[in-house]
C-alpha positions in Angstrom: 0.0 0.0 0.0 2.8 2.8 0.9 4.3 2.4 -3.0 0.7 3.3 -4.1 0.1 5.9 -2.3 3.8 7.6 -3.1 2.4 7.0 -6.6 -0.1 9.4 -6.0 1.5 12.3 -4.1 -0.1 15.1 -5.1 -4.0 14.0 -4.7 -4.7 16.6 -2.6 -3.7 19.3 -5.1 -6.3 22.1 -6.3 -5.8 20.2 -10.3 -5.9 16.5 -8.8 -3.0 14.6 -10.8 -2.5 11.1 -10.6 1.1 10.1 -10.3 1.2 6.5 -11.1 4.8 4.5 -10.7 6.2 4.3 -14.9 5.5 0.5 -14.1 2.0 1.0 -13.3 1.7 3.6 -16.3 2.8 1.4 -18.8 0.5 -1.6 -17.6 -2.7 1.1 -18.0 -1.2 2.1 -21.6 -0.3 -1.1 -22.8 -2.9 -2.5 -21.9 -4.9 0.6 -23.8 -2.9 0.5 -26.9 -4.1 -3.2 -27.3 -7.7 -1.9 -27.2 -6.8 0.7 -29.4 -5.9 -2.2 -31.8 -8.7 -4.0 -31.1 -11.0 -0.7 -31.5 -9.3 -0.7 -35.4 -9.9 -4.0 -35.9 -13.6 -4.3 -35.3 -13.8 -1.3 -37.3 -12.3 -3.6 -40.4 -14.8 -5.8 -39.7 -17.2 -3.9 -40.3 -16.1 -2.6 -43.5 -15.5 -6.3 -44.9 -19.0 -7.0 -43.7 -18.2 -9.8 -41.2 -20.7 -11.6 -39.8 -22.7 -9.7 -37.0 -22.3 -12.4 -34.2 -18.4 -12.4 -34.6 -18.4 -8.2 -34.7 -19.9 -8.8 -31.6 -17.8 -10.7 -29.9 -15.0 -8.8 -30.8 -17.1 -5.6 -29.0 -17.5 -8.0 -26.0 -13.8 -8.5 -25.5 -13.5 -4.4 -26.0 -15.9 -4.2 -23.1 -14.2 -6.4 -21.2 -10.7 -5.3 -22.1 -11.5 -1.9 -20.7 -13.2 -3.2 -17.8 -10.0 -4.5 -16.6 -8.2 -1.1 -16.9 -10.9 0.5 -15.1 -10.8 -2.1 -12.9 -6.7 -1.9 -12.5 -7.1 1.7 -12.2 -9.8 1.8 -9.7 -8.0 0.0 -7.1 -5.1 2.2 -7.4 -7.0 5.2 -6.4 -8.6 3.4 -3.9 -5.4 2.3 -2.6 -4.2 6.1 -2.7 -6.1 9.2 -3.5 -8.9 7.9 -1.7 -7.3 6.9 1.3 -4.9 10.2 1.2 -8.2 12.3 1.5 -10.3 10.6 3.4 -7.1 11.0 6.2 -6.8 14.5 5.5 -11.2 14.5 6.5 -12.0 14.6 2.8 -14.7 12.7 3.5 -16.7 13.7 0.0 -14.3 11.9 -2.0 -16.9 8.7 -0.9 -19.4 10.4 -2.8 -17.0 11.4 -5.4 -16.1 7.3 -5.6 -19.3 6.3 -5.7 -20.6 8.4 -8.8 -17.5 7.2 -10.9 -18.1 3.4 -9.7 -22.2 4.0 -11.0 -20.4 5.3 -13.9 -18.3 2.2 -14.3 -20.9 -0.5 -13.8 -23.8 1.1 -16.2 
């Protein structure tokens, strides 16, 4: 918990900044660049006029591909951000959390 919350040491500031470790920044873009690649490639599909039920599982495995950043990235600021302001009695980042998680799980 203390590397994740040096990765976000400037929560607090009046433009909130997230400082993620480079190893933890490069997971979140890999990670992004693949679904970047995916994003293209159901685009080809459509233009070859592939069969709907295989474009569609190709969108199901974007969903699901940017579920896990959203995941990976959630627990982060949890683990940080979160925790750093609720300590310093920012007690609305709760509500702040829980509109992004409605966000995440619509």
């Amino acid at each position: 918990m203390g590397d994740l919350i040096q990765e976000h040491e400037s929560c607090n500031t009046e433009e909130r900044r997230s400082h993620h470790s480079e190893k933890t920044k490069n997971n979140l873009i890999n990670r992004l660049n693949r679904i970047e690649g995916q994003v293209r490639g159901l685009k080809g599909l459509i233009e070859k006029d592939t069969y709907c039920d295989n474009v569609l599982n190709q969108i199901s495995s974007v969903q699901s591909a940017l579920n896990g950043v959203g995941k990976l990235l959630l627990e982060h600021h949890m683990k940080s951000c979160v925790i750093e302001r609720i300590q310093e009695g920012e007690n609305e980042v709760i509500d702040e959390l829980l509109v992004t998680i409605n966000k995440l799980i619509k």
